[in-house]
C-alpha positions in Angstrom: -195.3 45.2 8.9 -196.9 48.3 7.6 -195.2 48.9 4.0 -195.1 52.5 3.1 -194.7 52.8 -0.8 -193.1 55.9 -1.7 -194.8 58.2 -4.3 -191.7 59.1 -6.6 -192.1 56.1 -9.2 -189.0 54.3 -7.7 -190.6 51.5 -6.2 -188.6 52.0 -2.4 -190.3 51.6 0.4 -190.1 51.3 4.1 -191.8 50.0 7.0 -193.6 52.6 8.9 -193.8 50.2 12.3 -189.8 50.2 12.0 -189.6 53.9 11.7 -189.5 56.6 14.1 -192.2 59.0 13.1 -192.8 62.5 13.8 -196.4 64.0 14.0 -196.9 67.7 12.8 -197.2 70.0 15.4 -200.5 72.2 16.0 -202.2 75.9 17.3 -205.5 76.4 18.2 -206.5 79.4 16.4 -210.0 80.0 18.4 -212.0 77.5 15.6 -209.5 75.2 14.2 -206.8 72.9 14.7 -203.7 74.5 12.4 -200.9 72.5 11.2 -197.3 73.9 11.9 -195.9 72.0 9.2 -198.3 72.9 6.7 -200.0 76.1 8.0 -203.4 74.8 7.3 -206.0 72.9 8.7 -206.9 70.7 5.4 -202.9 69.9 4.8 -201.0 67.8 7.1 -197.6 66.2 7.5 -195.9 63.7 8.8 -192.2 62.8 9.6 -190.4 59.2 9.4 -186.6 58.1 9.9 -186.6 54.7 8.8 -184.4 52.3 10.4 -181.5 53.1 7.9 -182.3 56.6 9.0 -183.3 57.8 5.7 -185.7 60.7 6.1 -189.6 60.2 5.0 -192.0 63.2 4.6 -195.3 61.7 4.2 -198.3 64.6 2.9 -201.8 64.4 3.4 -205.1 66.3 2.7 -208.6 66.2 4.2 -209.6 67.6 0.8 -210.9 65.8 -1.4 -209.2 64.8 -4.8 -205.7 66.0 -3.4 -203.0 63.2 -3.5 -200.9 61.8 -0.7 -197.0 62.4 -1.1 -194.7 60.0 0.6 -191.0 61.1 -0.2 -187.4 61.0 0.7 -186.0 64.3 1.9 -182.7 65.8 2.7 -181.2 65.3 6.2 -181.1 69.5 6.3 -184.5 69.3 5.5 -185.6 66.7 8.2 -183.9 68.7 10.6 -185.6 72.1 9.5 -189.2 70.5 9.7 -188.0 68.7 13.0 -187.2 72.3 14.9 -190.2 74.1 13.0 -192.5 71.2 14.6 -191.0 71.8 18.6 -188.4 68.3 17.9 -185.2 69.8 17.6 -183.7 68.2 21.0 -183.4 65.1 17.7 -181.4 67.7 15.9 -177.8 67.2 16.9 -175.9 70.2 18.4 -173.6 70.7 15.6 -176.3 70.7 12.7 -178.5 73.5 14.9 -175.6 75.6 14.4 -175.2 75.1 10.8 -179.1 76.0 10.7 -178.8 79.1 12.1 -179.2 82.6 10.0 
């Protein structure tokens, strides 16, 4: 068990070896390895649904001095990151619609 304290002050956590995670998406931009997620190569993100199928976003930086974010987010929001990161046959039909501008 791999206990992923969230970063909110709540004290909730979740185990990340019970989760299904989701790993940013990336582009080659000639030099670099780019996040999707983030845009950047320094900032990086990561994706959970925990067994209850709460949704995790877990934030990271190779810089130095910047501090990892592990927190809930919205279903809407899940889904959003999960089709902007090439994951949205996880997004059910009827939400994609509701997405859609």
């Amino acid at each position: 068990m791999i206990q992923m304290v969230l970063t909110d002050n709540s004290g909730n956590w979740f185990d990340k070896d019970e989760a299904k995670e989701f790993c940013e998406s990336t582009r080659f931009n000639g030099s670099n390895r780019i996040s999707i997620a983030t845009g950047s190569q320094w900032e990086h993100q990561s994706l959970y649904q925990t067994k209850k199928g709460v949704w995790i976003l877990h934030s990271w930086s190779q810089q130095q001095g910047v501090s990892e974010e592990i927190n809930r987010i919205s279903e809407q929001l899940a889904f959003v990151w999960l089709i902007k990161n090439d994951y949205s046959q996880y997004v059910p039909v009827q939400d994609l619609s509701e997405l859609e501008v």
